[in-house]
Structure formats: structure tokens, C-alpha cells
C-alpha positions as CSV (number, residue, x, y, z in Angstrom):
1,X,14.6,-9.9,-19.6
2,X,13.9,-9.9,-16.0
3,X,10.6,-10.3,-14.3
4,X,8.8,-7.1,-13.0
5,X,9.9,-8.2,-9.8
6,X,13.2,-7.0,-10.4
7,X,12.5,-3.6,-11.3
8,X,13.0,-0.6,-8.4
9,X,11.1,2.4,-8.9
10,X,13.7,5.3,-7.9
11,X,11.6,8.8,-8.6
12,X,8.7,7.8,-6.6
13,X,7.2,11.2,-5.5
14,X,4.6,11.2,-2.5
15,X,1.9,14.1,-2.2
16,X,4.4,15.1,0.2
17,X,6.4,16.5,-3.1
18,X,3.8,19.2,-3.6
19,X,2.9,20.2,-6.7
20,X,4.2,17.0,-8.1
21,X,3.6,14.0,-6.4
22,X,-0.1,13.0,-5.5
23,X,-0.6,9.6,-3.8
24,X,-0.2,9.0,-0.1
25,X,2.9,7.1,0.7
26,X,0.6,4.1,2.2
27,X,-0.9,4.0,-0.9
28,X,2.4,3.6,-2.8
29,X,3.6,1.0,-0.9
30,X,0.1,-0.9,-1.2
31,X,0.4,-0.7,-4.6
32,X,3.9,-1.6,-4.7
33,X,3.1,-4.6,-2.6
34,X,0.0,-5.8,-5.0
35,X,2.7,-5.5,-7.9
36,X,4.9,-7.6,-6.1
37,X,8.0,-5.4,-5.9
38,X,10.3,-6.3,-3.5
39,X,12.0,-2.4,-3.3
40,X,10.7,1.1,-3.6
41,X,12.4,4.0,-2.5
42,X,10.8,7.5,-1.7
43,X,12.2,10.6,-3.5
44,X,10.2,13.4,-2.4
45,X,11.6,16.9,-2.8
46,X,12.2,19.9,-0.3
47,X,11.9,17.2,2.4
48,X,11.4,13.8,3.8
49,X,8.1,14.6,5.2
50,X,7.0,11.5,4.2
51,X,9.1,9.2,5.1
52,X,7.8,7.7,8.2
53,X,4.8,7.1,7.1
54,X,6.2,5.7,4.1
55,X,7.8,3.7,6.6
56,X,5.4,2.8,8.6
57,X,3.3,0.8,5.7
58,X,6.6,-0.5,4.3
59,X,7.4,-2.4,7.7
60,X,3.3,-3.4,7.7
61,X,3.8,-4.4,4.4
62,X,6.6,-6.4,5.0
């Protein structure tokens, strides 16, 4: 089996996906980042509101 590291969350839903999602996006990738993942992807719904903000901490993040 491989190490968590190799996982990629794929349904990651900001509270940009109303109703549904409920962290910021900075706060996904900060968490993503203290887990050590190497990928996340954003999958709101009804729009990509979140996305530069989700790319903003991603590029911070490195």
C-alpha cells in the first residue's frame, strides 16, 4: 500500500460550494500541506468562485 502521500483528494468542496462545502480554500490547502499531500484539486459546484484563492495559498504553499 502506498503512503498517504500518494493519495489526491478529488471531491474537495470549498464553502464556496454552498450548502455543502464549509472550509475556506486557504484552509484546505493548509491542511493539505500539514498532511503532506503533494495534490489537491478543488471541485466546487455552480462555479469556480474559489479558485483563486485556492490558488493563491496553493502557490504560498508551494
Amino acid at each position: 500500500m502506498g503512503s498517504m502521500t500518494d493519495y489526491v483528494e478529488l471531491r474537495c468542496r470549498s464553502a464556496f460550494s454552498f450548502l455543502v462545502g464549509a472550509s475556506l480554500p486557504e484552509d484546505l490547502v493548509a491542511r493539505a500541506a500539514t498532511l503532506e499531500y503533494d495534490t489537491l484539486t478543488l471541485a466546487d459546484r455552480n462555479g469556480v468562485y474559489g479558485a483563486p484563492r485556492f490558488f493563491q495559498a496553493a502557490r504560498q504553499a508551494g
